[in-house]
VEXGU-750178 format. One record per residue (C-alpha): residue number from 1; x, y, z; residue in one letter; chain. Coordinates in nm, 2 decimals. Layout:
<nodes>
[node NUM [X Y Z] "a" "A"]
...
</nodes>
This chain:
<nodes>
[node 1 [0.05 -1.71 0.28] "x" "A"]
[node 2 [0.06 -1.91 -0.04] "x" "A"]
[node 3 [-0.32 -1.84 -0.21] "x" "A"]
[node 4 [-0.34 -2.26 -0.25] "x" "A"]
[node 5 [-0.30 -2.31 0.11] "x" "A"]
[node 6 [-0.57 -1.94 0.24] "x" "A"]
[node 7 [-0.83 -2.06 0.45] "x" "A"]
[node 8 [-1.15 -2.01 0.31] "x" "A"]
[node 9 [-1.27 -1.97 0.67] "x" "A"]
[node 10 [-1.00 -1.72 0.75] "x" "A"]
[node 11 [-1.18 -1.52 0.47] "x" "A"]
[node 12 [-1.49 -1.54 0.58] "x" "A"]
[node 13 [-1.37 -1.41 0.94] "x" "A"]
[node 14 [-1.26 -1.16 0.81] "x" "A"]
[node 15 [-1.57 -1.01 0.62] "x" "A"]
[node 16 [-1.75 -1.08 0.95] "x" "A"]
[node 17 [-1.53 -0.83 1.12] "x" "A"]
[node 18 [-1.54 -0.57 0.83] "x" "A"]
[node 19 [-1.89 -0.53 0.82] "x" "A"]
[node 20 [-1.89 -0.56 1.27] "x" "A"]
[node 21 [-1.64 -0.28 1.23] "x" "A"]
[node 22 [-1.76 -0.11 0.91] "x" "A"]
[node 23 [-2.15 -0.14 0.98] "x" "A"]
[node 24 [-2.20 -0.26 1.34] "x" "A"]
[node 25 [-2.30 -0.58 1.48] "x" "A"]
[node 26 [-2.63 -0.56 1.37] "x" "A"]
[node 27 [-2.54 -0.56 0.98] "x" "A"]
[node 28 [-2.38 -0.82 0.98] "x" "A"]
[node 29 [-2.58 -1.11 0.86] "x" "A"]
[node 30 [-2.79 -0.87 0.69] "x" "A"]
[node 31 [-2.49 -0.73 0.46] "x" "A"]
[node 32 [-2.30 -1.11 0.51] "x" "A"]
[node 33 [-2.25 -1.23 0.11] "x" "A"]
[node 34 [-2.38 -1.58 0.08] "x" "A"]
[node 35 [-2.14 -1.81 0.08] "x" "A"]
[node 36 [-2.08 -2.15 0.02] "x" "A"]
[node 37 [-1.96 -2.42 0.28] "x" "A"]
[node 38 [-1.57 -2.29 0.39] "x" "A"]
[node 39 [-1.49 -2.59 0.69] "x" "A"]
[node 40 [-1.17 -2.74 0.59] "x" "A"]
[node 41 [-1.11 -2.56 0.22] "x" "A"]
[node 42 [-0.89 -2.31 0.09] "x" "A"]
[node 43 [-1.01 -1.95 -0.03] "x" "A"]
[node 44 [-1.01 -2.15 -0.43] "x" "A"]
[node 45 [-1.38 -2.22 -0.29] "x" "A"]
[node 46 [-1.42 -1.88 -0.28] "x" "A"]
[node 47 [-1.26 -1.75 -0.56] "x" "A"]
[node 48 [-1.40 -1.98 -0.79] "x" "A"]
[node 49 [-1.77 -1.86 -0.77] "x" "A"]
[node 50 [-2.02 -1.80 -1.09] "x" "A"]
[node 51 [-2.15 -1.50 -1.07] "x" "A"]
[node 52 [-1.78 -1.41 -0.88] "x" "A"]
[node 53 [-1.74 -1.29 -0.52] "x" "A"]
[node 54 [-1.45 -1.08 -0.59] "x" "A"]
[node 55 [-1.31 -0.89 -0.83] "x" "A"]
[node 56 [-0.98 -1.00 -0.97] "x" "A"]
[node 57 [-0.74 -0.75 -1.10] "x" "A"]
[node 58 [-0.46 -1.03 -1.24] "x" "A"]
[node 59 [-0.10 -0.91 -1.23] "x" "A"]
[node 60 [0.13 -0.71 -1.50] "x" "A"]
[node 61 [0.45 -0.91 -1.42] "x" "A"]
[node 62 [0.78 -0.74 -1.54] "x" "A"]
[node 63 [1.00 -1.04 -1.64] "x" "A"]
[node 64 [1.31 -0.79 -1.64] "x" "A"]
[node 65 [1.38 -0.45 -1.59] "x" "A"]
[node 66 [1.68 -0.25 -1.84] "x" "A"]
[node 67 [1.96 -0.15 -1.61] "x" "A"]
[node 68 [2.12 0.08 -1.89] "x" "A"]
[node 69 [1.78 0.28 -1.82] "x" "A"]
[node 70 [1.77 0.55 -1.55] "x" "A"]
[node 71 [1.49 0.54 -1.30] "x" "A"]
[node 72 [1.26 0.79 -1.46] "x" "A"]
[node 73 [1.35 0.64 -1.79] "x" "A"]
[node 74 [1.22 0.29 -1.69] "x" "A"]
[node 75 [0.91 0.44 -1.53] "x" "A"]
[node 76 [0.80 0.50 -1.90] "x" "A"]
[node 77 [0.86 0.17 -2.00] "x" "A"]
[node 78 [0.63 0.01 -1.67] "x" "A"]
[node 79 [0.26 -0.06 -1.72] "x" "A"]
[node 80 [0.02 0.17 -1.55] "x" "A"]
[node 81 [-0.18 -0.08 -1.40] "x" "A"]
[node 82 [-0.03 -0.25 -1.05] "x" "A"]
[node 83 [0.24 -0.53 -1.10] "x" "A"]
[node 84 [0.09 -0.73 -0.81] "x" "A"]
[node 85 [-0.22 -1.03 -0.80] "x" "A"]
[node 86 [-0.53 -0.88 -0.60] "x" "A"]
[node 87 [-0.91 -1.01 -0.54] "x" "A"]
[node 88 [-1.14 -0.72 -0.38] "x" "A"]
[node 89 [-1.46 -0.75 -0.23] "x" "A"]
[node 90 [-1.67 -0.40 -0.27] "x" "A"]
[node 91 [-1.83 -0.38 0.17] "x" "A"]
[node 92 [-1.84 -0.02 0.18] "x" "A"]
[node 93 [-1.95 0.17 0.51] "x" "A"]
[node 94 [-2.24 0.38 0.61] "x" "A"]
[node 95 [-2.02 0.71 0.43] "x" "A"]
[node 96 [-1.88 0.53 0.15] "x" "A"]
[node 97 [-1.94 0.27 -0.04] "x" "A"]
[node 98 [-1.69 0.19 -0.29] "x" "A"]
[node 99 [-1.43 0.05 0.04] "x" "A"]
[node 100 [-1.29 -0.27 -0.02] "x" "A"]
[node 101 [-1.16 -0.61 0.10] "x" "A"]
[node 102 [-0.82 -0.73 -0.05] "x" "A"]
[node 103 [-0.68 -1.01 -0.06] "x" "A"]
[node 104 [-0.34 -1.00 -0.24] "x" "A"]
[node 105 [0.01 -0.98 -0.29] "x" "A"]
[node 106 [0.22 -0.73 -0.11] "x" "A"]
[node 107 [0.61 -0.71 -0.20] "x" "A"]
[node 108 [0.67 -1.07 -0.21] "x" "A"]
[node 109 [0.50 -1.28 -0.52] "x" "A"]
[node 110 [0.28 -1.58 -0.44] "x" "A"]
[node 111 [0.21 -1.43 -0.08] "x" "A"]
[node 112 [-0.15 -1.31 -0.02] "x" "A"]
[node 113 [-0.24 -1.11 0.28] "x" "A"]
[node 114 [-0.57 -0.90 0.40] "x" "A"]
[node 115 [-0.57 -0.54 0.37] "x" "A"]
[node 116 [-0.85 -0.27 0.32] "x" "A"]
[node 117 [-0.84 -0.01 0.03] "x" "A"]
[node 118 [-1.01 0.27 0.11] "x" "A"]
[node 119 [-1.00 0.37 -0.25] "x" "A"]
[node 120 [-0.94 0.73 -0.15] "x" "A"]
[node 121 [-0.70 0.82 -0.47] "x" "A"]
[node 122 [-1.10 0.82 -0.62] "x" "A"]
[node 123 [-1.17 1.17 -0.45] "x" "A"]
[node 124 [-1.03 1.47 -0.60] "x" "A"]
[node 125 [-1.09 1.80 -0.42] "x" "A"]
[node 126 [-0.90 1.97 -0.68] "x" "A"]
[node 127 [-1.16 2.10 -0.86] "x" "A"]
[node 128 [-1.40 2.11 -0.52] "x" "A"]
[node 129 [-1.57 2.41 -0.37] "x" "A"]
[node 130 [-1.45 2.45 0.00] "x" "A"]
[node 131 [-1.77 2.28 0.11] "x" "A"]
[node 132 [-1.71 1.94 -0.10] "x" "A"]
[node 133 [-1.35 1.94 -0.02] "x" "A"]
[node 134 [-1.42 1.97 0.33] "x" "A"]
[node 135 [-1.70 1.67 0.29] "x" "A"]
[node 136 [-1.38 1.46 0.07] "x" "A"]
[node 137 [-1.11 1.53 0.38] "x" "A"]
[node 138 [-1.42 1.38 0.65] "x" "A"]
[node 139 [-1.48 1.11 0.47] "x" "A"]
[node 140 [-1.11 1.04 0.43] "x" "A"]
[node 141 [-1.04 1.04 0.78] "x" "A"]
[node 142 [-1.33 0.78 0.82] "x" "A"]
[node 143 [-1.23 0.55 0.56] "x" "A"]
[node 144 [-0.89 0.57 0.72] "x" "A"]
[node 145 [-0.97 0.50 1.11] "x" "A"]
[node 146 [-1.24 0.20 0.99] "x" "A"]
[node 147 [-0.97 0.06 0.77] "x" "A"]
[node 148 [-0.72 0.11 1.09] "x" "A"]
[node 149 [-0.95 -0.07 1.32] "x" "A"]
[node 150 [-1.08 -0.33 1.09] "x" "A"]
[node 151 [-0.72 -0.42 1.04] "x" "A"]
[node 152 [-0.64 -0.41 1.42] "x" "A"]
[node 153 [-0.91 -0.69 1.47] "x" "A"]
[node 154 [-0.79 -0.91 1.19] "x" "A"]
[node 155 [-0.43 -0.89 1.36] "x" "A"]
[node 156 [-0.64 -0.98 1.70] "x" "A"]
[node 157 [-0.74 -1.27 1.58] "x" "A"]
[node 158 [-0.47 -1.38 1.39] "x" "A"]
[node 159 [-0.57 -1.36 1.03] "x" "A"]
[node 160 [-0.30 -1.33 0.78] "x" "A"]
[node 161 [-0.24 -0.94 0.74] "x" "A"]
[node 162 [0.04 -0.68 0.63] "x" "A"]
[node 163 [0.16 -0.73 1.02] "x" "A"]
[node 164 [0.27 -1.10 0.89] "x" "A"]
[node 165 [0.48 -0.97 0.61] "x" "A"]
[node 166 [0.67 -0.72 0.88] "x" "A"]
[node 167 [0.68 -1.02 1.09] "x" "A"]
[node 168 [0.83 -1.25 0.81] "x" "A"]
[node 169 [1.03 -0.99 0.69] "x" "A"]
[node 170 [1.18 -0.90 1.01] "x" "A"]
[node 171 [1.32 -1.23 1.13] "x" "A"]
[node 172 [1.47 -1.19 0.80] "x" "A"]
[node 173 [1.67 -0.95 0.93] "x" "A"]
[node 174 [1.83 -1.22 1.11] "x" "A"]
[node 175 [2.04 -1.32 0.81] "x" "A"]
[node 176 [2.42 -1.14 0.80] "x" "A"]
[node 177 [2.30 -0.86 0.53] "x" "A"]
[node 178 [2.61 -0.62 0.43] "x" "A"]
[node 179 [2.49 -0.26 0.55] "x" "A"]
[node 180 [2.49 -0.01 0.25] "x" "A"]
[node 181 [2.58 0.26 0.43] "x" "A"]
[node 182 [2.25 0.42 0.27] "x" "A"]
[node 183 [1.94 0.59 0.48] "x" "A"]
[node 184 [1.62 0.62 0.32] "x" "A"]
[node 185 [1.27 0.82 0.47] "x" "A"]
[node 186 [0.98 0.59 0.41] "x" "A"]
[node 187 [0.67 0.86 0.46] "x" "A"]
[node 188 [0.35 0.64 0.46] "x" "A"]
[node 189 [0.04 0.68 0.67] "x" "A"]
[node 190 [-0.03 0.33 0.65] "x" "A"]
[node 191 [0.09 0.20 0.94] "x" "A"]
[node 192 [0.16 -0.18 0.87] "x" "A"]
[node 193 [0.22 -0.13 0.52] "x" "A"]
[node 194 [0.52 0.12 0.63] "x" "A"]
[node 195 [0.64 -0.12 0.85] "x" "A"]
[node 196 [0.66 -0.36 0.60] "x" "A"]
[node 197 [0.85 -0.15 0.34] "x" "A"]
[node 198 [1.08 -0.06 0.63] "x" "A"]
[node 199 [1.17 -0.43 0.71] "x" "A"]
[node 200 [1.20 -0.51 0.34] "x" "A"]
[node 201 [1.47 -0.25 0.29] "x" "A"]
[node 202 [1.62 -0.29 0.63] "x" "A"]
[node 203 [1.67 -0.68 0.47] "x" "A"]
[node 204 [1.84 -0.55 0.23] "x" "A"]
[node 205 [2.11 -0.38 0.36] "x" "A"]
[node 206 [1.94 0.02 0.39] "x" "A"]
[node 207 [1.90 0.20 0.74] "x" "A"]
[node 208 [1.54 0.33 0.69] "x" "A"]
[node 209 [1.30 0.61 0.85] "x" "A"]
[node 210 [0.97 0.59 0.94] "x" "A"]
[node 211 [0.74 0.90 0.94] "x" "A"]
[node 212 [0.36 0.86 0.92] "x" "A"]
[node 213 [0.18 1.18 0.74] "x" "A"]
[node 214 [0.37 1.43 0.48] "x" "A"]
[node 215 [0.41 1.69 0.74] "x" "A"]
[node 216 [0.64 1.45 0.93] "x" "A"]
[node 217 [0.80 1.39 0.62] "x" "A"]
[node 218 [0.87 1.72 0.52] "x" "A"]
[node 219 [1.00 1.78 0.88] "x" "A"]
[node 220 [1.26 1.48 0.88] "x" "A"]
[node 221 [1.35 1.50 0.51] "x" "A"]
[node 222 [1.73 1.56 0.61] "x" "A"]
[node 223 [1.97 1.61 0.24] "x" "A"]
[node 224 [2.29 1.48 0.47] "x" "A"]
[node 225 [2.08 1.18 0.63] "x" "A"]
[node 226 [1.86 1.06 0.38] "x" "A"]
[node 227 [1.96 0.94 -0.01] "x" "A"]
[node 228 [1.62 0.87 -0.08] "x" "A"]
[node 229 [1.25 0.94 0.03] "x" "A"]
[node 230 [0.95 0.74 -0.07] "x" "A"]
[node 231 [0.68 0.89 0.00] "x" "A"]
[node 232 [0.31 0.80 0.01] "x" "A"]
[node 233 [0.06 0.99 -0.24] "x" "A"]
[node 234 [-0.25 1.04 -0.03] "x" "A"]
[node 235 [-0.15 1.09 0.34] "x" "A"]
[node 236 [-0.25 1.36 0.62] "x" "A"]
[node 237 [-0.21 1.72 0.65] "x" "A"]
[node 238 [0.06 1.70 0.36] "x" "A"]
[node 239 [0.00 1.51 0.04] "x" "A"]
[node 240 [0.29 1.34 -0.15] "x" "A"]
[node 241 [0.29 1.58 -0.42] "x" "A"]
[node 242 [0.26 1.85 -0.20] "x" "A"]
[node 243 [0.55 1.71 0.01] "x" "A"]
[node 244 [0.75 1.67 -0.36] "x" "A"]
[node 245 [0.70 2.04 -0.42] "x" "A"]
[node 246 [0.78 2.17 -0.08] "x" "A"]
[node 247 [1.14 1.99 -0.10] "x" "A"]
[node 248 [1.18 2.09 -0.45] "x" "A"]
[node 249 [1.19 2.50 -0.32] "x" "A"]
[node 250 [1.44 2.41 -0.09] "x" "A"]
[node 251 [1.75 2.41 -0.19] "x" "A"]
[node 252 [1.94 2.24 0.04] "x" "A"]
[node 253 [1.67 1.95 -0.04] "x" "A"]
[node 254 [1.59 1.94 -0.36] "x" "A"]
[node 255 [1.88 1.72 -0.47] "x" "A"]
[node 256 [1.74 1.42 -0.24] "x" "A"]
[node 257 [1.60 1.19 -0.50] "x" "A"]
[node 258 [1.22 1.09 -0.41] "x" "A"]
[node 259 [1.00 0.80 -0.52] "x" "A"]
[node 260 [0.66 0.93 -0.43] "x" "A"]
[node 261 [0.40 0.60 -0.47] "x" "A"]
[node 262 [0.02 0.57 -0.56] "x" "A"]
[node 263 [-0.26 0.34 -0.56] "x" "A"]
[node 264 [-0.36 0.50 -0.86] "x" "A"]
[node 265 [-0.11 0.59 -1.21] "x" "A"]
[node 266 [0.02 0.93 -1.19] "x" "A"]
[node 267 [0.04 1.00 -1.56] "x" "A"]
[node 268 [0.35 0.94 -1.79] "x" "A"]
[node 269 [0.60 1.13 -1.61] "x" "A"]
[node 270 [0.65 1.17 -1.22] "x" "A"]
[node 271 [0.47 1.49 -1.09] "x" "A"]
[node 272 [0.73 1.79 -0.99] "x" "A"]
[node 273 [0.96 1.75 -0.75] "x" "A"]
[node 274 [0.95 1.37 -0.77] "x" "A"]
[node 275 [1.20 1.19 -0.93] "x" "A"]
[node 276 [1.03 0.85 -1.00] "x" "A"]
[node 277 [0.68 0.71 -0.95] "x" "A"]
[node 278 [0.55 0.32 -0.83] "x" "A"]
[node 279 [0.20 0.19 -0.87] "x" "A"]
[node 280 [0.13 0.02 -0.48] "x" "A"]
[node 281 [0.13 -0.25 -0.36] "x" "A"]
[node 282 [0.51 -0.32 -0.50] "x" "A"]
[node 283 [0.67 -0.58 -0.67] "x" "A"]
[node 284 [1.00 -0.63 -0.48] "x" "A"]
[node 285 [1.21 -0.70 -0.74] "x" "A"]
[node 286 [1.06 -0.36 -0.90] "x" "A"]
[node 287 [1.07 -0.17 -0.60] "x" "A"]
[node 288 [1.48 -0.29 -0.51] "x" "A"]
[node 289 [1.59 -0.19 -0.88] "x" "A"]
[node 290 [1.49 0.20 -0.82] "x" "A"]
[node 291 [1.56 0.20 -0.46] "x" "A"]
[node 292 [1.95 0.11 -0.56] "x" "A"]
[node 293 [1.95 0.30 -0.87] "x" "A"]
[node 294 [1.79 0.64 -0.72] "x" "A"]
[node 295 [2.02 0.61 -0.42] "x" "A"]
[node 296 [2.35 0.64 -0.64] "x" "A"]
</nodes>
């Protein structure tokens, strides 16, 4: 949905059912920002607050990408911060408090829809003991069911969310589209945010896979089926990376180019075993160049 024509009220539901969801009924006027009159206007009424509302992380547009440049080449040459417009509203839940409401663009620039960011790229068990890793993986798996619910509700009622862009995206599909003749593994945990990727390279000519954590992943990754995997960072039982360095051992696999993407940058060079790197949510444009270049 085009941010000029958002409902501010939509918006408003949808904090109302966050905080139901995130904090229980009995939060929610308690934890309900104040807010000004939304009958009839657009989200601008929202937006436009002194002190702010929401925190606006504005867009690094690429005009143009170099196609003389390999994949891993133009990576370099990318910002690090996320190529997409986003406004996020810090609700937290009883475990955590940095989760968020967004309201941004997903794929398609100029279309907003409501997601939650668990912001779990902000935990890093690397250097944990076994007891705060443990605590890091709970919480993950919280963060992830409320954001799964919270998101369920919205779709309930209607409001515009990730299940619109598959929806969109998918009658899209209607259109004659001259099959490529290429399969690529989409590996994302995120269930309406995979859907979405799938529909948006299935409307443009790609047969796609579906898996939903990295262990699924790592068991469909197929070198004869697949001439491309892109692969979440943070999922399940099997990171990204420690998908990327799994198929790197194997030999038979290790050729199978793989675009592992992150809600947070990954450094200046891909880490092993990956061939590229994204910054989520994608710019399609961005997104289509590597696709067709790593799929060569």
């Amino acid at each position: 949905m085009k941010l000029s024509e958002f409902p501010a009220a939509a918006v408003k539901r949808a904090i109302e059912i966050y905080l139901e969801v995130a904090w229980g009924a009995d939060q929610v006027a308690k934890r309900m920002p104040k807010l000004p009159d939304v009958a009839g206007k657009t989200v601008d009424v929202l937006l436009s607050l002194h002190p702010p509302l929401f925190k606006h992380e504005p867009p690094k547009r690429i005009a143009s990408l170099d196609p003389a440049l390999r994949p891993e080449q133009q990576v370099k040459k990318l910002p690090l911060e996320r190529l997409v417009d986003q406004y996020l509203l810090q609700l937290g839940n009883p475990r955590y408090p940095m989760m968020k409401l967004v309201l941004g663009e997903h794929l398609i620039i100029g279309e907003y829809f409501l997601q939650v960011d668990t912001h779990e790229w902000m935990f890093d068990s690397e250097d944990a003991g076994p007891d705060e890793a443990a605590e890091f993986a709970a919480i993950k798996r919280h963060n992830a069911e409320l954001k799964q619910r919270i998101e369920a509700r919205w779709n309930e009622e209607g409001l515009p969310t990730l299940l619109d862009l598959f929806s969109h995206l998918t009658e899209g599909q209607q259109c004659a589209v001259k099959r490529r003749e290429k399969r690529v593994l989409v590996v994302d945990d995120d269930e309406f945010a995979g859907k979405a990727l799938a529909a948006f390279l299935g409307s443009r000519g790609f047969d796609v896979d579906l898996e939903r954590d990295g262990e699924a992943g790592l068991a469909a990754a197929d070198p004869v089926r697949h001439q491309l995997i892109i692969l979440d960072c943070d999922m399940p039982k099997l990171s990204g990376p420690e998908v990327c360095e799994r198929l790197r051992d194997d030999p038979a696999r290790s050729r199978i180019p793989v675009l592992l993407s992150s809600l947070a940058p990954l450094g200046d060079k891909p880490p092993p075993g990956a061939t590229a790197f994204l910054i989520k949510p994608f710019q399609a444009d961005v997104l289509l160049y590597f696709v067709e270049a790593l799929v060569r």
